[in-house]
LODRENSE-341355 format. One record per residue: x, y, z of N, C-alpha, C, O, CB in turn. Coordinates in steps of 0.2 Angstrom, whole numbers, plus 5000, padded with zeros to 4 digits. Each point is the difference from the previous one (the first is absolute). Glycine has a CB too. Layout:
BEGIN
XYZXYZXYZXYZXYZ ...
This chain:
BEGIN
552655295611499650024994499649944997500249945001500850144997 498549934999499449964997500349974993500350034996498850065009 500949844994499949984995499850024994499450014999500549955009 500450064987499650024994499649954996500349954998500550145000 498549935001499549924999499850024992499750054998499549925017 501150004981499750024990499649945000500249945000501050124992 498149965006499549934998500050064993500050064999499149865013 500950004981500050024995499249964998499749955002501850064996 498350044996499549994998500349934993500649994998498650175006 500249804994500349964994499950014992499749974996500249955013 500450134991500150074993500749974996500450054997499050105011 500949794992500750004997499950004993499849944999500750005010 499550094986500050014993500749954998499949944999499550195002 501049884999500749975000500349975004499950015006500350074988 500249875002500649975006500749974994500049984994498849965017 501750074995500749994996500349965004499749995006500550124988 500449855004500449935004500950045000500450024996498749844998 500850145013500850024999500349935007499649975005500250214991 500849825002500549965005500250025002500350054997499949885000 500150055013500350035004500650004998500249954997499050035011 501250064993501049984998500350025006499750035004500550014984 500549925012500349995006500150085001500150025006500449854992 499550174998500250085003499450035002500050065001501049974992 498449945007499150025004500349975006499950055004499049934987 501449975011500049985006500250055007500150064998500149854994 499950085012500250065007500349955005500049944999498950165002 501549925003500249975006499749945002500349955000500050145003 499049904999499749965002499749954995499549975002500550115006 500449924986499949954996499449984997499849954999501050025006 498850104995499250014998500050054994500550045000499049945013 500150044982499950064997500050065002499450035001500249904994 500850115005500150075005499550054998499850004994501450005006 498450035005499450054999500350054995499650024997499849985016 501350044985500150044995500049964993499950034994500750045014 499649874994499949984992499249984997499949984994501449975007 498250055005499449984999499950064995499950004994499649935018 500550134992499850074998500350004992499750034995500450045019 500549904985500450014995499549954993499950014994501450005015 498449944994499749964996499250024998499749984996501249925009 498950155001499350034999500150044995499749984994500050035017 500650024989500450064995499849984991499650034996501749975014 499349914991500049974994499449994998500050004994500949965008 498550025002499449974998499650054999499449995000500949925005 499950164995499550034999500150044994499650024997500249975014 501050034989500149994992499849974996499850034994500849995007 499349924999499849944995499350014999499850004994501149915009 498950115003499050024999500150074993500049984994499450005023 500750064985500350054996500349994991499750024995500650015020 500449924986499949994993499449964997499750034995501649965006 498249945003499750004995499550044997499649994994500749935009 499650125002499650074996500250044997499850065001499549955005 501349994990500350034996500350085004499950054997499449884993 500950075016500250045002500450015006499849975005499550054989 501450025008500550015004499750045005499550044999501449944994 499650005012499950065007500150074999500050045004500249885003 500050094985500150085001499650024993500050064997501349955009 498149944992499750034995499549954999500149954997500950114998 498349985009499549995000499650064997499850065002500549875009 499550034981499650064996500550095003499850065001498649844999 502150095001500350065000500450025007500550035002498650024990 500549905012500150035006500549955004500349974996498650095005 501349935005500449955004499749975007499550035003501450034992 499349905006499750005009500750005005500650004998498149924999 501150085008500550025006499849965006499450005000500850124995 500249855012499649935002500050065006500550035003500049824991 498750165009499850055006500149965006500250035005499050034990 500849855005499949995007500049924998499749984995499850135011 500749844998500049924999500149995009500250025005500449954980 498949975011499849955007500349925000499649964998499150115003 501849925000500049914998500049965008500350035005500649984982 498749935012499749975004500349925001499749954997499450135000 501349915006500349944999499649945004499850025006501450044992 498749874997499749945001500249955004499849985005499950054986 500949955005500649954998500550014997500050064998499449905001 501250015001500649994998500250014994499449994998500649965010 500450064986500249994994500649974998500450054999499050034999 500949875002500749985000500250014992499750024996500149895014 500750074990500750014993499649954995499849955002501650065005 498550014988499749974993499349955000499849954998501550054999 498650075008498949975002499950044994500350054998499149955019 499949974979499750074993499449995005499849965003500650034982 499550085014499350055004499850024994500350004995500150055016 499049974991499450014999499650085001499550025003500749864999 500250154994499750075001499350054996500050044995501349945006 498050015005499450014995500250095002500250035005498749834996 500850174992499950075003499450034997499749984995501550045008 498650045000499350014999500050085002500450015004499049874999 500250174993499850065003499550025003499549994997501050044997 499450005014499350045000500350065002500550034998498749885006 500250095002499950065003499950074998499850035004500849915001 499650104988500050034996499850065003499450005002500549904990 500450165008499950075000500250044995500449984996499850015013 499650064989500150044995500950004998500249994995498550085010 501549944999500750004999500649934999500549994996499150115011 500249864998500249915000499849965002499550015004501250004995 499649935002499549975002500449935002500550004997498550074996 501049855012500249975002500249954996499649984995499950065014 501249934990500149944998499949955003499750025006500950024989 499449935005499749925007500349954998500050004994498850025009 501449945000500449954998499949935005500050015006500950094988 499249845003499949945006500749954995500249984995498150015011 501950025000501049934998499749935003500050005006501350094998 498549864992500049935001500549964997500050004994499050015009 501249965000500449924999499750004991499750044997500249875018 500550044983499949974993499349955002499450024997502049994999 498649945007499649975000499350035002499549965000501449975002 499050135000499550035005499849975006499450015002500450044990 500649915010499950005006499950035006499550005004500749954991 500650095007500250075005499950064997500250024995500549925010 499150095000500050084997500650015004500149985005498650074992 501650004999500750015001500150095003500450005005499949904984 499250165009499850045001499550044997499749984995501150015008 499050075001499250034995500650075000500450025005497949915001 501550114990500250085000499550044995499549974998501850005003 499050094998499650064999500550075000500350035004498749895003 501050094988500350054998499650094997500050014994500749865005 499250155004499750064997500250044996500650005000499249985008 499950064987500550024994499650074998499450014998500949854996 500150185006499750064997500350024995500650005000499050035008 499849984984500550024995500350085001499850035005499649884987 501150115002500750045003500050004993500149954997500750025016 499250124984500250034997500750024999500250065001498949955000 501349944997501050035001500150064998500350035003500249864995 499250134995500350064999499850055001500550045000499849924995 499050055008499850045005500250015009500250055004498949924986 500949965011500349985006499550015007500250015006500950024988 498249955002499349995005499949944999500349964996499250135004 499949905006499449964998499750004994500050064999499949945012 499749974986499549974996499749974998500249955000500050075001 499050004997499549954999500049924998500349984996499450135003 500149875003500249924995499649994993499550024997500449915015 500650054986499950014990499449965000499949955003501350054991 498450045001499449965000500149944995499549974999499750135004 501549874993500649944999499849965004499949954998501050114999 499249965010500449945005499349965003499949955003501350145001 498149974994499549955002499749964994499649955000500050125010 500649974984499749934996500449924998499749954998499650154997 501249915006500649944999500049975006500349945000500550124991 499049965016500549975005499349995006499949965004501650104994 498149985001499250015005499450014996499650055002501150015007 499149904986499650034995499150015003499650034998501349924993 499050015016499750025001500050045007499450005003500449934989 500650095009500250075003499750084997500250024994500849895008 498650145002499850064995500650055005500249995006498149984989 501850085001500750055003499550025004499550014998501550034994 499249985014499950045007499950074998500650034999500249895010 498850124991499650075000500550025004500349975004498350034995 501450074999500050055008500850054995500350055003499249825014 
């Protein structure tokens, strides 16, 4: 099977510091790919709080994660602080990509590149939905919503 290759555009709006803990760690005495996913997660909340909004209430709506790509660099060891930039593109009528690059503190290593896909989700309906025209002026302002 092929390599999955994620080249990121350089669209990082935000960035947050989080530290590896010894329960990030895995067997191989490196930062485990579930707790990476775990820490994507974190950092994309935090994008989220500073635009004044949660993953289940986007101007009304929610999102829901369609698909991720993570791309490992380098290593992360027990109490390294990383560097979590994140950014949205790609944008469809419905959602659209988180993007994300993990470097070292210092920036010197890149640690991984990811990409999360997101379609917003009507819970109480229990569809898909449009993206709040909210989420492009606080988080993509120059972003225009996708027709169709």
């Amino acid at each position: 099977m092929a390599r999955v290759r994620l080249d990121l555009p350089d669209a990082f709006t935000f960035e947050t510091t989080m530290t590896v803990r010894v329960s990030d760690i895995n067997y191989g005495n490196h930062l485990g790919n579930d707790r990476m996913v775990s820490m994507l997660h974190e950092a994309r909340l935090r994008f989220l709080l500073k635009h004044q909004f949660s993953e289940l209430n986007i101007g009304g709506i929610g999102i829901l994660v369609s698909d991720l790509v993570v791309n490992f660099t380098a290593e992360a060891f027990v109490a390294e602080k990383l560097i979590f930039r994140v950014g949205v593109t790609d944008f469809n009528k419905y959602g659209c990509d988180f993007i994300y690059q993990v470097v070292s503190e210092d920036g010197e290593k890149v640690i991984a590149k990811a990409k999360t896909g997101i379609v917003f989700f009507d819970y109480d309906e229990r569809k898909i939905a449009r993206i709040p025209q909210v989420f492009f002026d606080r988080c993509a302002p120059d972003q225009k919503p996708v027709q169709g």
